[in-house]
N, C-alpha and C positions, 0 to 999 in steps of 0.2 A: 329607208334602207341606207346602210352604212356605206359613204363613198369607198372604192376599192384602194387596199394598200398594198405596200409591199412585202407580203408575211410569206409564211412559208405555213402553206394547208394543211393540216391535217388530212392522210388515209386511212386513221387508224384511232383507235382508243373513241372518246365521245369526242363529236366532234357536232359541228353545225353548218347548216346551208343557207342563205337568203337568196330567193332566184323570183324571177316573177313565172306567175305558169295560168295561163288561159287569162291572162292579164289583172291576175290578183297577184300583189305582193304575199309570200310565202317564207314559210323557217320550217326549217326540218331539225330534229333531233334524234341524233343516231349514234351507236354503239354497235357493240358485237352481237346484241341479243335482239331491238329493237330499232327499228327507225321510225320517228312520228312525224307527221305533216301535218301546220298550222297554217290556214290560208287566213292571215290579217285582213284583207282587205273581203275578206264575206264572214263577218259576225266573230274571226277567231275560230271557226269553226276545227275540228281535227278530220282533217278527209282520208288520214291513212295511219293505221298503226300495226305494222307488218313484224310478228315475228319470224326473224330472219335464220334462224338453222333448220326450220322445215318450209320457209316461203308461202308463209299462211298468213293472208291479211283481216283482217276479224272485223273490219268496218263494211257493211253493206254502200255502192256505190249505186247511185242512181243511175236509169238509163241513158240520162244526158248529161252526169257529170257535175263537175266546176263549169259553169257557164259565163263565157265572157260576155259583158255586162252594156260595153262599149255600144255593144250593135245591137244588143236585145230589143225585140218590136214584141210587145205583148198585146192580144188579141182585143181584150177589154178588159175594163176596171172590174175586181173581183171585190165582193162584199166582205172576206176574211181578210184580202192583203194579196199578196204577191208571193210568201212564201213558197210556194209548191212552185211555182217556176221557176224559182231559183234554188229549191231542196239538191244539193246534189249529194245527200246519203252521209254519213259519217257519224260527227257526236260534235252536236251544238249546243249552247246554251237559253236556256229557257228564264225568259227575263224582260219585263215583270209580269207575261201572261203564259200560261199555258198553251194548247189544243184548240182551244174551245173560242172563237173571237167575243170581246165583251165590252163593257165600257164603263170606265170610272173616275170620277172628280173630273169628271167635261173632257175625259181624254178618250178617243177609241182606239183598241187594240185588238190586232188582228191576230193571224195565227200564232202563237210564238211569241207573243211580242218584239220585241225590237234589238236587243241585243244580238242574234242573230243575223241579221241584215246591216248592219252597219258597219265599216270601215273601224279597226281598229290601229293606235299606235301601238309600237316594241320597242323595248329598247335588250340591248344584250346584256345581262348582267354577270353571266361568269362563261369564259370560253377557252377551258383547258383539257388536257388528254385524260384526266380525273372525274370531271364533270364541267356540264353547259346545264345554262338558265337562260331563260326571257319572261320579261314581265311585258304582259298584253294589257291595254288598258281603252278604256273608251267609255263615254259620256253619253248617256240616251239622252232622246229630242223631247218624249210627250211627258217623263218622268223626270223629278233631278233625282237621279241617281249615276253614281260613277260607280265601275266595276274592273277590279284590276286580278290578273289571275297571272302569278309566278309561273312557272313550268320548270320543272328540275327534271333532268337524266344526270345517273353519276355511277360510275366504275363499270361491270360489266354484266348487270340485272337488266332485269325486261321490267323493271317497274319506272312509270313518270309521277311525282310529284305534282299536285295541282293543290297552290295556295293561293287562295281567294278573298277578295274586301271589296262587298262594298257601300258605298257611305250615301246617304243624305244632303245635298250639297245645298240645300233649303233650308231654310228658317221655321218647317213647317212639319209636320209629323205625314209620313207617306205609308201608306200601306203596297207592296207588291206581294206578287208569286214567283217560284227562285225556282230553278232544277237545271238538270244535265239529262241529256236524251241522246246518249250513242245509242246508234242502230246499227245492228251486227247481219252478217249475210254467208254468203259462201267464198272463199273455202272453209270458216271458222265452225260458222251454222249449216247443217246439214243432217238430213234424216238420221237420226239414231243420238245426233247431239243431248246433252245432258245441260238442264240449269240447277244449280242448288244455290239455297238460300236457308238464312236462319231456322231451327226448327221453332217452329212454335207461328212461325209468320201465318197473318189468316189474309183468304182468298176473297174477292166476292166483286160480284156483276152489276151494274145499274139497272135499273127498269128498264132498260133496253138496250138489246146486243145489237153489234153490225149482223147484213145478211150475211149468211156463212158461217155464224158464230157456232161451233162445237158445244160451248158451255151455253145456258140457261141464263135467261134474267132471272136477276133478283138472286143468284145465288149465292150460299158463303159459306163456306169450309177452310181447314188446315191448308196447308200446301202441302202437294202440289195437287190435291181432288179437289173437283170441280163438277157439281151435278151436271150431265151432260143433258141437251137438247131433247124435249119431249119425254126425259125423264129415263134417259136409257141408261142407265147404270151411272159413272164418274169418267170425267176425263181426267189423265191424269198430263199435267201443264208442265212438266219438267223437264218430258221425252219433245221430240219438234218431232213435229210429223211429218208423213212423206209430202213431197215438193205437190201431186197433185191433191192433195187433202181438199182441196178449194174452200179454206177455211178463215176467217180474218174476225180478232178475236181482240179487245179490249179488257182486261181485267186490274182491277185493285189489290196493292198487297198490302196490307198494315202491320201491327202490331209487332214490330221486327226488333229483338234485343238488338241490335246490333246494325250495322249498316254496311251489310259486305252480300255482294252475289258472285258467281263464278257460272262458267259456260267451259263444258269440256265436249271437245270432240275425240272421243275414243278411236274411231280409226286413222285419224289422223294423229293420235297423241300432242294433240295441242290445246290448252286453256287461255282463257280471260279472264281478271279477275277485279273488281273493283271495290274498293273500301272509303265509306265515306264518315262522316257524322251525322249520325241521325235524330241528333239534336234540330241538325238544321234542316234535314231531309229525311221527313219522318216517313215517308210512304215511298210505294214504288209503281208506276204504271208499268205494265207492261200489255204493246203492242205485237200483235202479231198478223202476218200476213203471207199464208201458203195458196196463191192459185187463188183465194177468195177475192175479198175487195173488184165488185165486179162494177162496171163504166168509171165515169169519172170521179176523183182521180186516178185510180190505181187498176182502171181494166182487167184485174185479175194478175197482174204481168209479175210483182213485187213477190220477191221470197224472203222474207225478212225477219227480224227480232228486236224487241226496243226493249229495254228496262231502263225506267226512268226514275230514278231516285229523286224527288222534290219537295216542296213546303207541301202543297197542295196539289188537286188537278181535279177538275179541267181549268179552269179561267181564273182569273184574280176576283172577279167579282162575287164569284163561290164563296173561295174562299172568306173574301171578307164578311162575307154575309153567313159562314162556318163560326168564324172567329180564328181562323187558320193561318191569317196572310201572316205574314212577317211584315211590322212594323218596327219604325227609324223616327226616332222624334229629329227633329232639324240639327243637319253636321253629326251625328251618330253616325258609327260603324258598322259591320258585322261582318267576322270573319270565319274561314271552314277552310276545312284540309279534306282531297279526294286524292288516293292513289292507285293506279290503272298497274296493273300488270300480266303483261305473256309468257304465259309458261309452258312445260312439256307436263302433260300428264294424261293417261286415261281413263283415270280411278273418282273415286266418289270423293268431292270437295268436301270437309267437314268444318272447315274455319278459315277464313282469312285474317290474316294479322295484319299489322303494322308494318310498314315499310315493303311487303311485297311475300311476308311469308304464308304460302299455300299449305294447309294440313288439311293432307287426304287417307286414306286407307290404305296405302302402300305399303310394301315395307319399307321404303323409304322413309313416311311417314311426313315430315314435316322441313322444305324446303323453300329458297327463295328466290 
C-alpha cells in the first residue's frame, strides 16, 4: 500500500481507494456509474461491483463474507483444499484448476487452484479524474506460472477493463486450466431475472446432475432448453427461478460465436454484462443454486448464479487428458481482454460489443 501523502482526494470523477477491510488489503474503483472492490490480499478476488444510480450490487456475497484470516481455526484438513471456507462470493479467478480437485506433474490441486487463495501485489498505474488503473500481479507456488491482470475504469461508463498475461516462468512447457467465475446473487438475480447468450450456444449435462437438478443427465440442446428431469417437457435456463424452486443445477455451454453473456433484471431495470475472448475461454459453466444444494456445503441456504467463461472444466487434468488445457512452452506468454459492465436495462440483450456497448430491443436500441 502506498505510504500517505499530502494530495488533495478526489470526491468526484474516477477516483480510487486503498483501505484495508476484514484485514485484507483492498482497491476500489469508482465513478459515477460503478464502484468495484478488489481484495489483494485473497486471490485479487472482486467482492463488490455496485451499480450505483439504482444501488444494485450484482456479486452474490457469502453468508460469512471476506473472512479475516489472522484468527481462522479450521475444523480439519479437507481433501479439496480450504476454498469454501474462505469462499466469500464475488468473481475470482480460476487458475490452473477448475471445481473438480486433481493432480498433475506431482502437483495436487485443490478446489480452484491456487490463484484464488493467494496474496496478490498492486501497483497504481493511472490515477486521474479521467480514469484509474491497477495492475494485480502474483506468482503461484505448485505451477511456475505468473499472472498479472490490468484493471481500467475511465470517464463516466459502468464498464471495467480486465487485461490479462500470463507467462511460463520455466524452462519447461506447462499445461493449466484458465477461467473467471463471478457469481451473481440478489439484488441483481432475482425471480423473473433474464440470462442471454449467443444464439446458437449449445446446452448439455454430464452423466450425472446434483440432487435437485431441474435438467436431465446426459442432456443437450440449443439454449436456453434443457430436457427436464424424468423427461417432463424442457426447462427453459435463461428465466432464474423462484428462490424456493429447491433446485441446484450444473450445466455446459459450448459452441458460442462469440464470448459475451448478460443478466437483466427487469423489475429492477438493471443489467450485467460481460465480454470476453473466446479464443481463450471457449466454454461457459454455469452454476446454479435455488433452495437446492442440500447438507454440506451449501444446506440448501445459497441463492445464487455463476457463469464461468474458461479453457476447460471441471479440473486441469480433464482437460489435459481432452487436449483442451492451455499450454506455455518455457517463458511464453498468453494474453486476453475481459470487460464487465452495469447497465439500466429491462429488455432482451441481443449483443454485447466492445468496450461496454449493450444492444438490446428497445427503442433505444444500442447503448453503453
Amino acid at each position: 500500500m502506498s505510504p500517505l501523502v499530502f494530495q488533495q482526494e478526489r470526491n468526484s470523477g474516477c477516483r480510487l481507494r486503498q483501505f484495508v477491510y476484514r484485514g485484507h488489503r483492498c482497491v476500489s474503483l469508482e465513478n459515477a456509474t460503478v464502484r468495484v472492490v478488489i481484495a489483494a490480499d485473497k486471490g485479487a478476488d472482486i467482492i463488490e461491483f455496485l451499480y450505483k444510480p439504482k444501488d444494485v450490487e450484482c456479486l452474490w456475497h457469502s453468508r460469512h463474507g471476506l473472512r479475516d484470516d489472522a484468527h481462522l481455526r479450521l475444523s480439519s484438513p479437507l481433501q479439496g483444499g480450504h476454498f469454501r471456507e474462505y469462499f466469500p462470493g464475488g468473481w475470482y479467478e480460476m487458475l490452473p484448476n477448475g471445481p473438480q480437485p486433481c493432480e498433475h506433474r506431482g502437483a495436487a490441486f485443490g478446489h480452484h487452484g491456487e490463484a484464488t487463495l493467494l496474496p496478490w501485489d498492486y501497483r497504481i498505474v493511472r490515477d486521474d479524474a479521467d480514469g484509474v488503473g491497477v495492475v494485480f500481479s502474483v506468482r503461484l507456488g505448485r505451477i511456475p506460472l505468473r499472472l498479472e491482470r490490468a484493471m481500467f475504469l475511465e470517464g463516466e461508463g459502468g464498464t471495467v477493463r480486465l487485461e490479462e498475461q500470463v507467462t511460463n516462468e520455466s524452462g519447461q512447457t506447462v499445461e493449466f486450466l484458465w477461467g473467471h467465475h463471478p457469481t451473481f446473487g440478489a439484488p441483481l438475480v432475482e425471480p423473473g431475472a433474464r440470462i442471454f447468450l449467443p444464439s446458437g450456444t449449445t446446452a448439455s449435462t454430464s452423466d450425472s446432475v446434483p440432487d435437485g437438478s431441474r435438467v436431465a443427465a446426459q442432456a443437450r440442446g440449443t439454449w436456453p432448453h434443457l430436457t427436464a428431469q424424468a423427461g417432463a417437457g424442457d426447462v427453459d435456463l435463461s428465466t432464474i427461478p423462484h428462490a424456493d424452486a429447491g433446485s441446484h443445477e450444473f450445466v455446459r455451454l459450448d459452441d458460442l460465436i462469440e464470448g459475451w453473456f448478460a443478466i437483466v433484471n427487469p423489475q429492477r431495470e438493471v443489467g450485467f454484462a460481460l465480454r470476453w475472448d473466446v479464443a481463450t475461454f471457449p466454454m461457459v459453466g454455469l452454476w446454479q443454486i435455488w433452495g437446492g444444494g442440500q447438507d454440506y456445503p451449501w444446506y440448501g441456504m445459497p441463492h445464487l448464479l455463476a457463469l464461468e467463461p474458461a479453457s476447460d472444466l471441471p479440473s486441469l487434468a480433464e482437460s489435459v487428458r481432452r487436449g483442451t488445457a492451455i499450454t506455455l512452452a518455457g517463458g511464453q506468454s498468453r494474453r486476453t481482454v475481459l470487460e464487465a459492465t452495469a447497465f439500466s436495462s429491462r429488455s432482451t440483450v441481443t449483443h454485447v460489443g466492445a468496450g461496454g456497448a449493450i444492444t438490446d430491443d428497445a427503442a433505444a436500441g444500442e447503448y453503453a
